[in-house]
N, C-alpha and C positions, 0 to 999 in steps of 0.2 A: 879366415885371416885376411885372406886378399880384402874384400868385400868391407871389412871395420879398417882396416891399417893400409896395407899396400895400394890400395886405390887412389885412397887420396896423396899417397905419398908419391904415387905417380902423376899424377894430376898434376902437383904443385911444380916438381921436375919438368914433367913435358912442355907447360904453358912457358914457364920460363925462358926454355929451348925455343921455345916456337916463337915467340916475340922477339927473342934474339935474329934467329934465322927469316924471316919473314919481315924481318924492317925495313931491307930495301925495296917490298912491295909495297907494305902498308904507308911509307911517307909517301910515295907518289901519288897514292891512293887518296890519304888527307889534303897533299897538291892540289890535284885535281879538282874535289871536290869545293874546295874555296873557290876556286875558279869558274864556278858551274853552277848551274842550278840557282839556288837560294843561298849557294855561299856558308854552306855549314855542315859538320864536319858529321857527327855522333848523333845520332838518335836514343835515346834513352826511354824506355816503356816501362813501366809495373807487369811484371809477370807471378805468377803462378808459381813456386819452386819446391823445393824441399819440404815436407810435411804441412804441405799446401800452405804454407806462408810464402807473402808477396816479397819478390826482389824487385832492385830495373837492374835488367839488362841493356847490354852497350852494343849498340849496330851501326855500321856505315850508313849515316843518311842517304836512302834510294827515294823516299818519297815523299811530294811536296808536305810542309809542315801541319796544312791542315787537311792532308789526305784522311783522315778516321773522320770527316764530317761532309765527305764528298762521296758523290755516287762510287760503291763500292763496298763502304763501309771499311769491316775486319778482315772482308779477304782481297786479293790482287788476284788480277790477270797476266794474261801473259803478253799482251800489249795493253799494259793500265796507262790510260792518259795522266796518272798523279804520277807516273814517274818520272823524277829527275833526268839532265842526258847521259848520266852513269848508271843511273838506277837498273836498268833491263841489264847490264853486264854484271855488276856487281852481282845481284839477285841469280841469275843462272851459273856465276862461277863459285858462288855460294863465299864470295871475298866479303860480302857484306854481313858476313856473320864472325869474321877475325876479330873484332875487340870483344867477344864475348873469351877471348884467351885472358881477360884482365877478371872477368867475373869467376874463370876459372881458378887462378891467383888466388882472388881472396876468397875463394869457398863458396860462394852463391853456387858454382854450376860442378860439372866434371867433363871430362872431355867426353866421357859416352854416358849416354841415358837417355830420357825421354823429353823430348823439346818442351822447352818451357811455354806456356801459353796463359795469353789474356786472361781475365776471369769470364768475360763475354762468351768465347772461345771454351773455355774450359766446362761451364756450367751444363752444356748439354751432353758431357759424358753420363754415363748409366753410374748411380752411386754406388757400385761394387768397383769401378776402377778409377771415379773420385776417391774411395779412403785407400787407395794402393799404388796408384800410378808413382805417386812422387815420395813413397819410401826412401827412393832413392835421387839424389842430387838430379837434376837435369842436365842433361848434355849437348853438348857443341853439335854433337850427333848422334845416329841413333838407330836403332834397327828400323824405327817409324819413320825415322828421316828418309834412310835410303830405299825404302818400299815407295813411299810416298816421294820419291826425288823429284817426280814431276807435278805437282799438287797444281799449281798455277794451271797447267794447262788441261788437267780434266776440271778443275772450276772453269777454267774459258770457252769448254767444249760442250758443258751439260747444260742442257736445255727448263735445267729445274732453277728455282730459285738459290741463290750462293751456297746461303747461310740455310737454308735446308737441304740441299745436298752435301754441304758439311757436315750438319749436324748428322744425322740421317742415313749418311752411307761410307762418307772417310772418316771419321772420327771414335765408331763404334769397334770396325776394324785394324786400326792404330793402337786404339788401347788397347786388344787381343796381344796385340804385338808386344806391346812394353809390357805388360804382363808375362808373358813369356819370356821376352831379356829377365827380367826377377826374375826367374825361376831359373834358367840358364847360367845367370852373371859370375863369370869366371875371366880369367886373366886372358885363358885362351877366346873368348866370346871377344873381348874387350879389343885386343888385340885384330883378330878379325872382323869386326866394324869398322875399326880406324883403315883397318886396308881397302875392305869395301866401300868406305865413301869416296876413297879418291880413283878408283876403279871405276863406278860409276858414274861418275864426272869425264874420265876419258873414254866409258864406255856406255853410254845412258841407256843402251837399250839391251841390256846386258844381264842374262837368269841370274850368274855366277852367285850370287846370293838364296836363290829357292835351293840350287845345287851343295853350297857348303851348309846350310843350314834345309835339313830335312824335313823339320820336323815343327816349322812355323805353322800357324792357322791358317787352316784353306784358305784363299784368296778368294775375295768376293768378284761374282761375274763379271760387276765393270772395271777390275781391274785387267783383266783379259783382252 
């Protein structure tokens, strides 16, 4: 019941709430960003979403316009030179992902699930969790988000190439993840992501998540 009805009935509730209560951050935010950089506001991308059909999602522009065609490519760093002079805050306060509360709105995403991604990005999962991951809506956040909270900075630390130690080493273990949120996905899970993202954020280096969830997949060594 939660899972077909009450989800999205919370979903439509919360985002509502949330755009209300959070306006006097995000105007400043859009302020700013006029002000700065290249003078624009919303990033809009083609993702990956629900029953593997393409949305765009809506992001606080952090990077310069033609950053997908500059050294780097699909993934950032943790000091990327495409980044705007809000981009590296946005990005690490995770504010650059609030207007995806408008895709929440109208149904593209859910506040929890598994991060929506490129098809570039998406192609090199293993096809047992291509025809599964996105059963379910994509979310604001996500048990893969918060495992993976620091992703910019072991892509900035590993000595492999980006886009093979994504494909290769975070990506294989993320989908173990969102496959297990399926299998868990209850009101009480739902609830406890939404607490743990912003726990993580004041706490970054913080188990509390291995601890209230016991029984995620072993953690691969470099995440240690």
């Amino acid at each position: 019941m939660y899972r077909k009805f009450f989800k999205r009935f919370f979903d439509v509730v919360l985002s509502v709430l949330a755009i209300v209560v959070l306006s006097p951050l995000l105007i400043p935010v859009v302020i700013g960003l006029l002000l700065t950089g290249e003078h624009y506001v919303f990033y809009f991308q083609d993702r990956v979403g629900f029953k593997n059909r393409t949305f765009s999602i809506w992001k606080f522009a952090t990077m310069l316009k033609n950053s997908p065609n500059l050294a780097g490519g699909m993934h950032t760093t943790r000091k990327d030179p495409r980044l705007m002079p809000m981009g590296g805050f946005l990005r690490k306060t995770k504010i650059n992902e609030l207007p995806q509360l408008f895709n929440i709105l109208i149904g593209d995403m859910s506040i929890v699930g598994p991060r929506p991604l490129v098809s570039k990005v998406f192609d090199p999962y293993p096809d047992h969790i291509k025809d599964k991951i996105y059963n379910v809506r994509p979310g604001l956040t996500g048990i893969g988000s918060i495992i993976f909270r620091d992703e910019e900075k072991l892509v900035s630390e590993t000595k492999l190439d980006h886009e093979e130690f994504f494909a290769n080493y975070i990506l294989p273990y993320k989908g173990e993840l969102e496959l297990w949120y399926q299998k868990h996905l209850t009101f009480k899970t739902d609830f406890m992501l939404v607490f743990l993202t912003a726990w993580v954020i004041l706490f970054p280096k913080s188990e509390l998540v291995q601890k209230i969830f016991r029984d995620l997949p072993a953690r691969p060594d470099f995440l240690f």
